[in-house]
C-alpha positions in Angstrom: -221.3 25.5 55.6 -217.7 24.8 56.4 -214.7 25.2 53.8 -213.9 21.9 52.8 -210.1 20.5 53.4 -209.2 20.7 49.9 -210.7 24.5 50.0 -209.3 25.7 52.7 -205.6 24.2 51.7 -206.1 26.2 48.3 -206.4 29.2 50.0 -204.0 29.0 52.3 -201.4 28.4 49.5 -202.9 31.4 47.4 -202.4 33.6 50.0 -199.0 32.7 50.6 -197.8 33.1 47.1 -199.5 36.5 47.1 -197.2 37.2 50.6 -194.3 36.2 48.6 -195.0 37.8 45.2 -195.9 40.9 46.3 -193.5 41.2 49.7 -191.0 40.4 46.4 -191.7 43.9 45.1 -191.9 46.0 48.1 -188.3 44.5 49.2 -187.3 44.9 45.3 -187.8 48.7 46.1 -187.4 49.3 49.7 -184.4 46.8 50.5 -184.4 44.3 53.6 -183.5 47.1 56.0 -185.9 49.7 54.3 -188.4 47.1 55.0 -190.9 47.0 58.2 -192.9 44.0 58.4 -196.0 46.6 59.6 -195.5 48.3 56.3 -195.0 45.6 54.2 -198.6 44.0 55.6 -200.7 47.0 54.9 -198.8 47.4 51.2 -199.7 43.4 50.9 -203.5 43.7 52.3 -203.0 41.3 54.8 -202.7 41.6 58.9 -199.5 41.8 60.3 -200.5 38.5 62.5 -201.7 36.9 59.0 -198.3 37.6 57.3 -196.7 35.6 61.1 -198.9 32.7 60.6 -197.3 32.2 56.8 -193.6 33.0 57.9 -192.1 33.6 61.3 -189.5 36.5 61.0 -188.6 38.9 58.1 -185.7 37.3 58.0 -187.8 33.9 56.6 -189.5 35.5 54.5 -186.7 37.4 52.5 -184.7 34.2 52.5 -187.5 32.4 51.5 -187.8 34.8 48.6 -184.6 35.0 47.6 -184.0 31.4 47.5 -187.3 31.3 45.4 -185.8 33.7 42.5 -181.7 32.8 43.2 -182.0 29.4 41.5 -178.4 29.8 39.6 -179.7 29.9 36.7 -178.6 33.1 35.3 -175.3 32.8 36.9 -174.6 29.5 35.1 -175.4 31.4 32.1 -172.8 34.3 32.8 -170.2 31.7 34.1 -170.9 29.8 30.5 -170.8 32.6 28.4 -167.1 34.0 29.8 -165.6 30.0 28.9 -167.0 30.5 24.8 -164.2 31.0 22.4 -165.9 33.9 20.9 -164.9 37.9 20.9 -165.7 39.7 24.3 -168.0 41.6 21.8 -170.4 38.8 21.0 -170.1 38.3 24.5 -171.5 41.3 26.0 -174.0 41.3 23.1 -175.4 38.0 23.9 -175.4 38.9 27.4 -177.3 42.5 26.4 -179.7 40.5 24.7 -180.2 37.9 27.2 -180.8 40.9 29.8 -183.2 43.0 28.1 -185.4 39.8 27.2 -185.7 39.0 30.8 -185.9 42.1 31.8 -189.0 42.9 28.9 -190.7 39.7 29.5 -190.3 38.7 33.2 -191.3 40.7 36.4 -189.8 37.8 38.4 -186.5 38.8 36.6 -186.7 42.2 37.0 -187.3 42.1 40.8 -184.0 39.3 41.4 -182.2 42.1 39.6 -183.4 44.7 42.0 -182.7 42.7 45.1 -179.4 41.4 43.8 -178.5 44.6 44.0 -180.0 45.9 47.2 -178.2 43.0 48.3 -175.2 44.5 47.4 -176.2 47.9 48.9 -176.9 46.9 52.1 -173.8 44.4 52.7 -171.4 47.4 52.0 -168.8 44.0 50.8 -165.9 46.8 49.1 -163.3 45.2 49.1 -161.2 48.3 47.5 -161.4 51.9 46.6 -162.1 50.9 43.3 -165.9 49.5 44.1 -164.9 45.7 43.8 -167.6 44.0 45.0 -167.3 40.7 46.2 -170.1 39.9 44.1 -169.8 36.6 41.3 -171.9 38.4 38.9 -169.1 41.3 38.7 -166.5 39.2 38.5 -168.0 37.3 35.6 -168.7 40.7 33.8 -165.3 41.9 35.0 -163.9 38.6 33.3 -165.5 39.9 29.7 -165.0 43.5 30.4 -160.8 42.4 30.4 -160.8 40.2 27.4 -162.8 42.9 25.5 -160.2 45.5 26.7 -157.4 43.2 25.7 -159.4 42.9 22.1 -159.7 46.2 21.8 -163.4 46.3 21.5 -164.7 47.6 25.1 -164.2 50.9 26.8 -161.4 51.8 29.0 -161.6 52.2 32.7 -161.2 49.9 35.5 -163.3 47.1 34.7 -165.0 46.7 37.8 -166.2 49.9 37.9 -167.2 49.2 34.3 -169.2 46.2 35.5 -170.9 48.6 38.5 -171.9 50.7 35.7 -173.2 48.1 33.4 -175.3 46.2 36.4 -176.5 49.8 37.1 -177.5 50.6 34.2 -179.6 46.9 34.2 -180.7 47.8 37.8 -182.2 51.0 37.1 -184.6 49.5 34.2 -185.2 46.4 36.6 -186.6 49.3 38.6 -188.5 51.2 35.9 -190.0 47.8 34.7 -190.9 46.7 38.3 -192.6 50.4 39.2 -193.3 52.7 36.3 -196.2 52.0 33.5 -194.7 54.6 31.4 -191.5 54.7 30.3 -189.6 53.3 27.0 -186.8 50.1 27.2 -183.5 50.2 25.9 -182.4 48.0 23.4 -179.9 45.2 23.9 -177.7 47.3 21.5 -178.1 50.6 23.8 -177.3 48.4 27.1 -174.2 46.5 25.3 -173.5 50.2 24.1 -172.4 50.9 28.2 -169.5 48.6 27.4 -168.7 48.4 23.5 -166.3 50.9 21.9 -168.7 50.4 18.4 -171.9 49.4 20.1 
């Protein structure tokens, strides 16, 4: 007996959101140019010719992915918490918190992380010796990073390479989170620790 309409549309869009969560991952950890569309069918289950009929190019699918976990969200959040009239230290702490929440509770969150930052990788966008990436999420951290210097309650040290070190330090538990069973979190207080004089 034939699949019904209904059946056969329910399928389709299961399989496609399987294609898109778990071709998520495997670009989380390989990057876009790490990435062969060969590879990333046999990692998914699928045929490479199935994976065509759901998305043309790997170009449309990693856009398509991106777009999916880039809603803006977060950055409104960063660009929000830099305006408050509070200490660069509650700052980074709220941030720290905010962070290792996500990062705890949310694979989706773990894996924008990841490519956010393979992103960067890959685009090679230095804009000085100093590792200034043209990147909003460092300048927004770069933004706290100087008040808290200017407060005299965070680290000193170029505060863009404090920022790359901070978003590295977030990257490389995105990573543990989206690809190791076994390993222990930080705390918010260990992450803001990166940044804070006091911790």
């Amino acid at each position: 007996m034939p699949k019904s309409k209904e059946r056969c549309e329910e399928i389709r869009t299961k399989t496609r959101s399987k294609i898109l969560h778990d071709s998520m991952l495997y670009f989380a950890k390989n990057g876009f140019a790490g990435t062969k569309i060969s590879d990333l069918a046999k990692h998914i289950g699928i045929g490479q010719g199935t994976l065509y009929i759901y998305f043309k190019s790997k170009e449309e699918l990693f856009h398509e992915i991106f777009t999916l976990i880039n809603s803006g969200k977060d950055m409104k959040e960063l660009k929000m918490l830099t305006r408050l009239p509070i200490s660069a230290n509650k700052k980074i702490l709220r941030l720290s918190r905010s962070i290792m929440t996500k990062l705890t509770q949310d694979e989706i969150y773990a894996a924008k992380i990841a490519l956010n930052t393979q992103m960067i990788f890959e685009q090679k966008d230095f804009v000085s010796v100093e590792t200034t990436y043209q990147s909003e999420l460092y300048q927004m951290t770069e933004k706290i990073i100087e008040q808290g210097q200017k407060e005299g309650s965070v680290v000193e040290g170029l505060p863009m390479k404090l920022a790359d070190y901070y978003w590295g330090v977030v990257y490389l538990y995105a990573l543990k989170k989206l690809f190791t069973t076994n390993y222990e979190m930080i705390s918010e207080k260990d992450l803001a620790r990166v940044l804070l004089i006091d911790g």
